[in-house]
N, C-alpha and C positions, 0 to 999 in steps of 0.2 A: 469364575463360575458362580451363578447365583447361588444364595443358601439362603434357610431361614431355619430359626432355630436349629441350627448347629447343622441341620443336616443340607445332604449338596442335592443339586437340581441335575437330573438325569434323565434321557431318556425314559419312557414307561417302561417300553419292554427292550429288555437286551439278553447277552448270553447269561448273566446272570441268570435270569427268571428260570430259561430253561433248565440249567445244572440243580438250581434249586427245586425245582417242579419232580427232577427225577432223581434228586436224593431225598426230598420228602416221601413222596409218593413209593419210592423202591424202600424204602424206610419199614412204611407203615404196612408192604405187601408181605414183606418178610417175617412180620412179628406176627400178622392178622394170619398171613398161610399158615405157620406152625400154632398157631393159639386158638384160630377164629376169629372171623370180625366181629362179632359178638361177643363174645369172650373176652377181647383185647381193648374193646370200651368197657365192656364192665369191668373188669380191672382195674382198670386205668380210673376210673371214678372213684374204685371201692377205695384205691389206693388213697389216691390223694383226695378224699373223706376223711381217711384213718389218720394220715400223716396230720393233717388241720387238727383235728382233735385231740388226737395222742402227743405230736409233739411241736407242734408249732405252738398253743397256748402254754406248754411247759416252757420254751424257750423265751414265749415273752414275759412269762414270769418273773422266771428270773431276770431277762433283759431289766426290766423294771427297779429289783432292786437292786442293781448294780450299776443302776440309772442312777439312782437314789444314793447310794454309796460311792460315786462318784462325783456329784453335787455336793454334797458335805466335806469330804476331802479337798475339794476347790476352793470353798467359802472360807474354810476357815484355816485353810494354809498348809493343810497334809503335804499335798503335792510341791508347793514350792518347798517343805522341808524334805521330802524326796529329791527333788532337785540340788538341793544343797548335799546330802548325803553320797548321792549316786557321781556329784558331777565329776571329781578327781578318776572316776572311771570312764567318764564317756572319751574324750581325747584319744586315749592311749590305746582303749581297745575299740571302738566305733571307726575315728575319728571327726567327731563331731562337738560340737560345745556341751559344755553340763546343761544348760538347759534344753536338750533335746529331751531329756530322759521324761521331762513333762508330757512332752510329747506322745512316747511310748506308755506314759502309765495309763497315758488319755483313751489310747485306743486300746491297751486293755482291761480297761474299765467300760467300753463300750466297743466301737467299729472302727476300722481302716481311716475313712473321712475324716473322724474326730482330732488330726493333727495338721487337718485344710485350716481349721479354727487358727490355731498358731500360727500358720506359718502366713497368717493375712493382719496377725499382731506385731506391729513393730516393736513392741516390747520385749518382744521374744526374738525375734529377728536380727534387734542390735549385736546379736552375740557369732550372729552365720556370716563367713565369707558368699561369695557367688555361688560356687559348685558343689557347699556342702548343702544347700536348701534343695534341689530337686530329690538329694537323699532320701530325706526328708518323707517321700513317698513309703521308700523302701523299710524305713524302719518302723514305721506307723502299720505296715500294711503285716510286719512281721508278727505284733504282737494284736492282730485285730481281733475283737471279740475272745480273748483268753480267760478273763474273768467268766464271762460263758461256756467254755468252752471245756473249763477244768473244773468249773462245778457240776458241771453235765456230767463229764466224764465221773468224778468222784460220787455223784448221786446213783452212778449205778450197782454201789457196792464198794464193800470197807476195803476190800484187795484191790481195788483200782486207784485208792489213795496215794501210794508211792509211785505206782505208772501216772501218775497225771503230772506229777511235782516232775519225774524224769522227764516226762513229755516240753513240761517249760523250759528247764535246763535245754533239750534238743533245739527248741526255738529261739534261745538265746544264742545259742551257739550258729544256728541258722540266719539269723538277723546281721550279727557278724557280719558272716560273709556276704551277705547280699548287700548289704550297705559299704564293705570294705569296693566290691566288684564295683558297684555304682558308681564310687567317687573316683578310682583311677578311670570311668569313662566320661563323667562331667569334668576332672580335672584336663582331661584332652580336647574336650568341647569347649571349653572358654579362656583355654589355651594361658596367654599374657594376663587377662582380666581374674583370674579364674582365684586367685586370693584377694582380689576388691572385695570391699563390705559388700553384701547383700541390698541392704538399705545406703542407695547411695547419695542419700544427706550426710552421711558418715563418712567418717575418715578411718584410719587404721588401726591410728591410737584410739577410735573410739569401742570398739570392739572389745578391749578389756577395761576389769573395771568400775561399768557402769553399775547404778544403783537400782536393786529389783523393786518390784512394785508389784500390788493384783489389786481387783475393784471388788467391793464387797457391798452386799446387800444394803437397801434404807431397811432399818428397824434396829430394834433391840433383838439379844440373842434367841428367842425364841419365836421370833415373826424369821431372821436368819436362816433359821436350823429349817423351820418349817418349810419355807420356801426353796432352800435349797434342795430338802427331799422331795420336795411335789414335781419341781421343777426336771430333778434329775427325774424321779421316776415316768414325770410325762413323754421326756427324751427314752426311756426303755420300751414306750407305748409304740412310739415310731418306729425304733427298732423292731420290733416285734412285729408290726403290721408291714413294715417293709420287707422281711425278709420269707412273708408269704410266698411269693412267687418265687422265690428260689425253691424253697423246698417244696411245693406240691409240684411246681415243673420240672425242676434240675431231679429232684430226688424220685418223682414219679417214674420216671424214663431211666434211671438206674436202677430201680427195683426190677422194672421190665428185664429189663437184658442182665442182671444177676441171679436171680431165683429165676425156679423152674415148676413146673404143675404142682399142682393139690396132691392132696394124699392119693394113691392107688394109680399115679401118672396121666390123670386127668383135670384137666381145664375147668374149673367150676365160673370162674369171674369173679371168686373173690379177693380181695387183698393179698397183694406182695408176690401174684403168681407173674411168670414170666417165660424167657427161650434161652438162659443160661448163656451167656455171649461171653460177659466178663469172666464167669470163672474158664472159661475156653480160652482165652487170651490168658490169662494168669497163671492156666497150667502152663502155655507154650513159654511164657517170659520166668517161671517158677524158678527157675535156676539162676535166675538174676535176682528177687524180688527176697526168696529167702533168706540169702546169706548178707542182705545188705538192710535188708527190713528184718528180717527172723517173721516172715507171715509162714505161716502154717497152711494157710488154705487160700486158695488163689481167688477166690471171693472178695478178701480184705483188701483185693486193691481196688474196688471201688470206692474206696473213701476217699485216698488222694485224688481220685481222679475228680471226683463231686467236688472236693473241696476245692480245685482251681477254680469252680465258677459259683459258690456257693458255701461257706463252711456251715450255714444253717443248715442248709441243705445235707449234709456230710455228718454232722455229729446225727442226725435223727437215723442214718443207717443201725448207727450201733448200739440200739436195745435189742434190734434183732438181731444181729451177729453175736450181740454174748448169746441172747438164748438160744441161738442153733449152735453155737459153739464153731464159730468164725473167730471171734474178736475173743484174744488171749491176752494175761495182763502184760505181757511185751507189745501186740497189739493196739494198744490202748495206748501206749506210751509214745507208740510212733503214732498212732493217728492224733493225739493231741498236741506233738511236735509239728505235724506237717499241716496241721487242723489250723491251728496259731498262727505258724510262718507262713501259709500260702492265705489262706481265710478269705477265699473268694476272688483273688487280685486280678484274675483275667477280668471279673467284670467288673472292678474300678481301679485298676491303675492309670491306663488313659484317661478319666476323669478327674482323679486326682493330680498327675501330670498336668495337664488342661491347666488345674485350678492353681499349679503352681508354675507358670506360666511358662510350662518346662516340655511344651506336650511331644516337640518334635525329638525327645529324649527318653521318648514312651518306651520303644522299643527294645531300648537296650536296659532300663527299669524291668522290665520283663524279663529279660533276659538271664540277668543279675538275677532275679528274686527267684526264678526256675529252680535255679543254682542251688542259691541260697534254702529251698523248701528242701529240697534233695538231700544236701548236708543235713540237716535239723532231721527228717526221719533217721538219716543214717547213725547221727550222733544217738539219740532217745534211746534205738537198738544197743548199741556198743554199751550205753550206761546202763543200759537194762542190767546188759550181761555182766557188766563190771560188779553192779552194787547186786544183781539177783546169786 
């Protein structure tokens, strides 16, 4: 079948177009019947107006210096001394080399992708059999944007500083498992081959052993330092402009269908009003969602569900859930477990897969990481309770 730029050649019109034509269109009849068609664009505006202003430039703020604090710890060897600290742990409970953990601090210091970088370094690759590299996705994708994610959470107030640290404990625990699920289904996908090097210049014996290395800036230490923080923080710029359209689309359309009218039960057009859809779903699933999340108000399950395709998207819910008094500090603890561990991955695990030339193993990466996000809220809850 022809393709260009990644996408396939298809007829114009087919049953797709149709089914799509009348879940858009049956979509937008049911929000605009109960709101107004009037009403349900100006909303829809005011909203994501507000959301750009209010929290998209705060997240690229911070994106930035943790862009910048990210760059410095690479130049000048944090990370590979992380590497060396952490790696007698990665084996036994991952299973994966010590230097994965570079990997994971990469992508909590910045986004999911950021361990596409490694895994197209043979220097870091000497160390992976075949079936542990498509992992690789998984663990990356566990701890994505968490430096964001836990200073978001913790800037909302001194009592959400011990939920945010349980929420990381939740996402470790969650990463785990999503990485433990991954490898028994890459270790059946490359069957015979499936303990080969990675990089097949290598041998078996070469896999342990080898001598680490990193490249480091031209200049003297303060042309270094400097350029490492411009550099990382230009990488937070992107971040930050990138993850626009997640939150004025993914999170504009959750605001719609979780909040409900203006004061007095009417529709004005402005910000955050909506037809209350999620908390309706969340009462019916409430008996599931409490005792395994501890959510109090069936509202807060819009965060996990944002955060499948967006965790930018997802953390900006939660200055208005604290202040209406949704998001509890158990709340907080699960949403930055699941915030972490899931952080967008429906819309880049197959790209990342893709890029780790692993795509037709997309599916079951998904699969796994579902899993995986599920445990991480469930565990956050449990230690909530343990340590609250």
């Amino acid at each position: 079948m022809d393709s260009m730029n990644g996408k396939k050649k298809v007829k114009a019109i087919g049953v797709e177009t149709f089914v799509f034509l009348v879940i858009l269109l049956g979509g937008f009849y049911l929000i605009g019947h109960k709101m107004g068609v009037g009403m349900m664009f100006k909303t829809m505006m005011a909203t994501a107006h507000d959301l750009l202003l209010s929290t998209v430039f705060l997240i690229m703020a911070m994106a930035v210096l943790a862009g910048a604090i990210s760059g410095v710890m690479s130049e000048f060897g944090a990370i590979a001394l992380i590497n060396k600290i952490f790696a007698p742990l990665m084996k036994p409970v991952w299973g994966l080399p010590g230097a994965s953990v570079t990997g994971a601090v990469a992508t909590f210091l910045s986004d999911n992708p950021a361990i596409i970088s490694f895994a197209k370094d043979k220097t870091f690759t000497q160390y992976f059999r075949k079936y542990q590299v498509p992992a690789l996705c998984n663990l990356g994708t566990s701890f994505g944007m968490g430096l964001i994610v836990t200073t978001f959470m913790i800037a909302q107030g001194e009592e959400f500083i011990a939920p945010a640290i349980i929420g990381n404990l939740g996402a470790v625990i969650g990463s785990v498992v999503s990485v433990r699920l991954m490898l028994i289904q890459t270790k059946k996908y490359y069957g015979d081959a499936a303990e080969d090097p990675y990089d097949e210049t290598l041998t078996a014996e070469d896999l342990e052993g080898k001598n680490e290395f990193r490249y480091i800036r031209e200049g003297n230490l303060f042309q270094r330092t400097l350029d490492a923080l411009l550099e990382g923080g230009r990488n937070g710029v992107d971040m930050g402009v990138s993850v626009i359209p997640g939150v004025l689309i993914v999170c504009t359309f959750v605001m719609m269908i979780t909040f409900g009218p203006g004061e007095g039960g009417q529709y004005t057009g402005a910000a955050y009003e909506g037809v209350e859809f999620l908390p309706l779903v969340g009462q019916k699933l409430q008996f599931i969602f409490e005792p395994i999340f501890g959510f109090q108000s069936p509202e807060a399950i819009a965060f996990p569900i944002t955060a499948l395709g967006a965790v930018g998207a997802a953390i900006s819910l939660v200055p208005n859930f604290i202040a209406t008094g949704v998001a509890l500090p158990n709340d907080i603890a699960v949403f930055t477990a699941m915030g972490m561990c899931w952080s967008g991955y429906l819309s880049t695990h197959i790209a990342m897969m893709d890029a780790l030339d692993s795509r037709e193993l997309a599916g079951k990466a998904i699969l796994s990481h579902t899993i995986g996000g599920l445990a991480a809220g469930i565990a956050a809850h449990f230690i909530f309770m343990l340590i609250g």
